[in-house]
N, C-alpha and C positions, 0 to 999 in steps of 0.2 A: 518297832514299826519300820516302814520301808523307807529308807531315803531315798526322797527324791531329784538328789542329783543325777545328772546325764553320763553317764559312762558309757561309751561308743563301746559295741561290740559284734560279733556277726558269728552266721554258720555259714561256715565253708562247704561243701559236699563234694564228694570223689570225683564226681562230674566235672566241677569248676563254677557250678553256680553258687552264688555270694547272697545271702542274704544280714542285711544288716539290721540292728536294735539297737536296745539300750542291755546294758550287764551288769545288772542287780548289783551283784558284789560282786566283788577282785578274786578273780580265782588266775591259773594255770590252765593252757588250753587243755579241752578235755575233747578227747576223741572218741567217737561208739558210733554201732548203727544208729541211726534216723528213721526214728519210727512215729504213727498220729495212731490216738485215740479219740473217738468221737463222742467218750463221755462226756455228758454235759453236765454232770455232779460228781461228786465223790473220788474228787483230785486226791486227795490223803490217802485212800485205800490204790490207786494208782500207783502213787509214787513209790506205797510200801508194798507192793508184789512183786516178790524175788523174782517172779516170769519176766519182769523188763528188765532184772540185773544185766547190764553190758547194753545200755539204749539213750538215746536221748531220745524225749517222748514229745512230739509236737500237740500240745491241746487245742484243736480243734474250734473247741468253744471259746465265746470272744472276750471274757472277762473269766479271770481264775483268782481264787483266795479270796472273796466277799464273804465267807460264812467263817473264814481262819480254821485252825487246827484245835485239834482234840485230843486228848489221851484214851478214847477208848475206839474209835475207829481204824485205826492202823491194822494193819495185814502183815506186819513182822515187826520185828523192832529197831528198825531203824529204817530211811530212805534205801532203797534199790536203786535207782533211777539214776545214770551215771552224768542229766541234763535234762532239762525242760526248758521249753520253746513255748509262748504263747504271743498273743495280741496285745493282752492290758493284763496286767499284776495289780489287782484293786489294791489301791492306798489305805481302805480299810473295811474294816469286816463286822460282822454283827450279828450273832447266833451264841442262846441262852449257853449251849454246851463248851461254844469255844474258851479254850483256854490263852493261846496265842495267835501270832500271825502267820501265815505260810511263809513270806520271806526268812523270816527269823530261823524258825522251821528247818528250813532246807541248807538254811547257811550253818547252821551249827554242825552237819555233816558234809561241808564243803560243798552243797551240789548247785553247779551254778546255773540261772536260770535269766535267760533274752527276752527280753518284752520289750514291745514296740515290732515285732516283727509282724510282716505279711503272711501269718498262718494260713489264708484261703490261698495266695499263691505256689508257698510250699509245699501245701496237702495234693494241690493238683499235681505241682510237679514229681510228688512220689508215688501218687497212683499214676502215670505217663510212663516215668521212667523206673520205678521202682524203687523200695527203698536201700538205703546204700549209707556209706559211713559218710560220717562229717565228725565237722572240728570245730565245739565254740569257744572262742577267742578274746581276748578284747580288742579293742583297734577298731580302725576304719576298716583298712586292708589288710589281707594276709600276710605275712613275711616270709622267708625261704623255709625259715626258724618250722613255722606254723604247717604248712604245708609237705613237710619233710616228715611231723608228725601223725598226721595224717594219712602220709601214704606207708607208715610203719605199721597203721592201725590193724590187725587181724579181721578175716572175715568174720561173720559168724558161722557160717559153714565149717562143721570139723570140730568148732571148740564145744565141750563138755563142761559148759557152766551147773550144772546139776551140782556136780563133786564142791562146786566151789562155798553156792549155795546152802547142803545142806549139813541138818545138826550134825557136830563131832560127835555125841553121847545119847541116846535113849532119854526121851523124856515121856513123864507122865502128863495126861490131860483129863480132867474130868472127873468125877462122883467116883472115889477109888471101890465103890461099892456097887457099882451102876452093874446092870444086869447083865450087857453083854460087853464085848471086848472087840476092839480093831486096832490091827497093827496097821499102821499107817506111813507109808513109805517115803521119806521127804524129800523131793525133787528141787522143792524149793514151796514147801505148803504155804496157804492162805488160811488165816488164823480160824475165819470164817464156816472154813471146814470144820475144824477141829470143835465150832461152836456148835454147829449141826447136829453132827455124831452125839455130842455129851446130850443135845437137848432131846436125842433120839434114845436113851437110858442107855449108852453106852460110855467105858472107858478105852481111852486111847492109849496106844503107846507109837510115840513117833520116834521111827527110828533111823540111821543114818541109811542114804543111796545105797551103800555098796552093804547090806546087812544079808547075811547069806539067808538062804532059803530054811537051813535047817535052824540057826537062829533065831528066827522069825516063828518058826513051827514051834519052838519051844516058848515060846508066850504063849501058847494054848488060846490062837486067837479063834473069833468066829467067823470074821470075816478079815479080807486082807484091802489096803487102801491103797492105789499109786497116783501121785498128788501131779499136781501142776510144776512146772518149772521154767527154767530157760534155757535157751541153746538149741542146739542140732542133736533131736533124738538118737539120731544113728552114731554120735560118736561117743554117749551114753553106752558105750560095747558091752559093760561089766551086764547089767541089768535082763537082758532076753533068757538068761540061761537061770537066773535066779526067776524069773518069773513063770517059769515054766517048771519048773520045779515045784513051784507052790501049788501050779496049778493040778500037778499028779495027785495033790492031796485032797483034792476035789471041796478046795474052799472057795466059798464064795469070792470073787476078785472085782471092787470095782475101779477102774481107773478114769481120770480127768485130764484134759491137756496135753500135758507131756505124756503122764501115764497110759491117756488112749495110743498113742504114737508108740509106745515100748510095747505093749500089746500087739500092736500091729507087728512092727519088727520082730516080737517074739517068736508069732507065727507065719514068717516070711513074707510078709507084706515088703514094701519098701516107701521111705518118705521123700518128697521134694520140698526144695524151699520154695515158698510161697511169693508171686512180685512184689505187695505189698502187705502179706496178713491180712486175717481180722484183728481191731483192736477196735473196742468199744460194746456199749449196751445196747445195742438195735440190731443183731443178724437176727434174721427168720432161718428157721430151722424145722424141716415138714419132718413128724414123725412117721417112717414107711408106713406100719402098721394099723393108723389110723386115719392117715392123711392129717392130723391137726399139726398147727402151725405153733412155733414156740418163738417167742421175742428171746431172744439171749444175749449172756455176755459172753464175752467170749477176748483172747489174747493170744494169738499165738502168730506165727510168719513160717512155721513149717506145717505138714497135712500129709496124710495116710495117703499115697497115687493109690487111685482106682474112682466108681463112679457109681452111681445106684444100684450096678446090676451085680458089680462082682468087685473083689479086693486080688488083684491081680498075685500069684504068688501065694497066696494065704487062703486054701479053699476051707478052711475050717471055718472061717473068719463070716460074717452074714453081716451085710451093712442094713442097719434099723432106720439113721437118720442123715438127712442129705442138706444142705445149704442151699438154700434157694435165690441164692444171688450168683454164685458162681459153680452150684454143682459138686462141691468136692465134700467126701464125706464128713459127717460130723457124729455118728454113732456106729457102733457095731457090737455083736456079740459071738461068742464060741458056741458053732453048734451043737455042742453036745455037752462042755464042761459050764461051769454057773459061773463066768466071766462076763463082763458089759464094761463098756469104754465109752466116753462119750468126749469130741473136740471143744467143746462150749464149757461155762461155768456154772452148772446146777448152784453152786452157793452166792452167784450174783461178786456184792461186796465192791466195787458195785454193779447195779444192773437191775434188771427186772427177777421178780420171782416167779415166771412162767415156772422152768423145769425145776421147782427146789423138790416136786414129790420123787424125784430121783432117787433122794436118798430116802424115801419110804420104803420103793420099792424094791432097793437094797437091802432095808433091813428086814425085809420078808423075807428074802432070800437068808439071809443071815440067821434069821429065828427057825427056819425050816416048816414057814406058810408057804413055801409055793414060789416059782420060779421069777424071776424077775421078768416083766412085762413084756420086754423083747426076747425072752427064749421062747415064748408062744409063737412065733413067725412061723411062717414053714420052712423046711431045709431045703428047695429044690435048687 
């Protein structure tokens, strides 16, 4: 359980503003982007999605770790999260499933976590000025020491965390007998996925980032998967030319996240970084084609440039679904090949299950009932 000794510690940010707490355990300053999530459950599935790999994740919500950890909720197998930032680290916990404590948890893979801070004024300050790197520390103040690290820290612009992310080897997932098959591209996947697909009579094979197109085609898949990840899509270089390749084979292709982003790039789209992302289970997301609204999850801090009417660059490309908080797209499909991409998390994990028929209506396409819901649009 947690000790409750005071150990002074703080976030630093690129800025110069200081915020101070308390620091769980003794760690080595660690430096990453500074990023908030506004989920209000399901801290464990957070910390374990490879999309935050390279982030200290500010939690929003005002008490975190009251229900403890679990061995079957995680989303990889081990912590991502290179820090966490919250308000109060409950002393203890209470839920039939848990096994331990989240402090425990996160210290066993060194990831240090400040409580006692001013979350509501750090959140505002990163939707103001955007988010940006920091340094959490221990100490009252920073040192030269600290601060020297800090400004060593790399953007995330440029870096290709994907490569870092995902499997070295092909793995198997699922009913080795299940009806259909998806090769599933690992950007950094969420386990959640890979749960979907099996419950949907399929076997997966999940195979590494850079797995060539003709490799891929030789699993004799039915459909092809490109997962969620982290980093700067566009420096992801290897992937547009393999994904276009598969797509000559006129296989069903859906992608998430990261993967909606490599789609985009494949067909000459281009992406920006985002001020602050979405991160959290509450954007609204209006479907073009029927005007219905979708509650989602959703993680990411880069986005497809362009806007309901068109995907600048990429006229192949037809945007399906739009953000209705800030406009920027959140779905799109190939006019003509059996491809759909979507920015949000159809598997939740956590989050709401508004979009999980996502994956139904992929594996229509998959089975060869009929196109997926947004090739129905019009092309004009």
């Amino acid at each position: 359980m947690l000790n409750s000794s005071h150990r002074p510690g703080f976030l630093l940010l690129e800025d110069g503003t200081l915020f101070r707490g308390r620091l769980v355990h003794e760690t080595d300053p660690v430096v990453a982007e500074v990023v908030f999530t506004t989920n209000m459950t399901g801290y464990q599935e957070v910390f374990t999605d490879p999309s935050y790999r390279g982030q200290i994740v500010v939690m929003t919500s005002p008490m975190i770790g009251n229900y403890g950890i679990n061995s079957e909720d995680p989303e990889s197998g081990r912590p991502q999260v290179a820090g966490v930032v919250m308000r109060e680290l409950s002393q203890q916990f209470s839920n039939w499933r848990a096994t331990g404590d989240l402090a425990s948890w996160l210290s066993k893979d060194k990831v240090p976590v400040l409580d006692e801070v001013d979350t509501r004024r750090l959140t505002r300050h990163l939707r103001s000025a955007g988010v940006m790197r920091g340094v959490v520390s221990a100490g009252k103040n920073p040192s030269d020491e600290v601060t020297g690290v800090l400004a060593a820290c790399p953007s995330m612009e440029g870096l290709d965390l994907a490569s870092r992310v995902s499997v070295r080897e092909p793995y198997q997932w699922g009913d080795p007998a299940a009806q259909h098959h998806i090769v599933a591209y690992d950007y950094g996947i969420k386990r959640n996925i890979l749960r979907l697909f099996a419950e949907a009579s399929c076997r997966i094979t999940v195979v590494p980032a850079q797995t060539s197109a003709e490799a891929a085609l030789e699993l004799r898949p039915d459909g092809v998967f490109l997962s969620n990840g982290p980093g700067d899509p566009a420096a992801v270089a290897y992937a547009p030319d393999i994904i276009r390749a598969l797509a000559e084979s006129n296989i069903p292709m859906l992608g998430i996240c990261l993967g909606h982003q490599l789609i985009g790039l494949s067909y000459g789209a281009s992406t920006e970084k985002m001020a602050y992302g979405h991160r959290g289970g509450n954007h609204p997301v209006r479907e073009m084609e029927t005007g219905r609204v979708l509650i989602t999850s959703q993680n990411h801090g880069f986005a497809v440039s362009g806007n309901e009417r068109s995907i600048p660059g990429a006229p192949a490309l037809q945007v399906t679904h739009i953000n209705l908080n800030d406009g920027t797209i959140e779905g799109m499909r190939h006019r003509e090949l059996p491809i759909f991409a979507v920015q949000y998390h159809p598997e939740a994990a956590p989050g709401p299950h508004d979009a999980r028929p996502l994956f139904q209506e992929f594996m229509r396409a998959v089975t060869g009932q009929g196109l997926m819901a947004s090739q129905t649009l019009d092309t004009q």
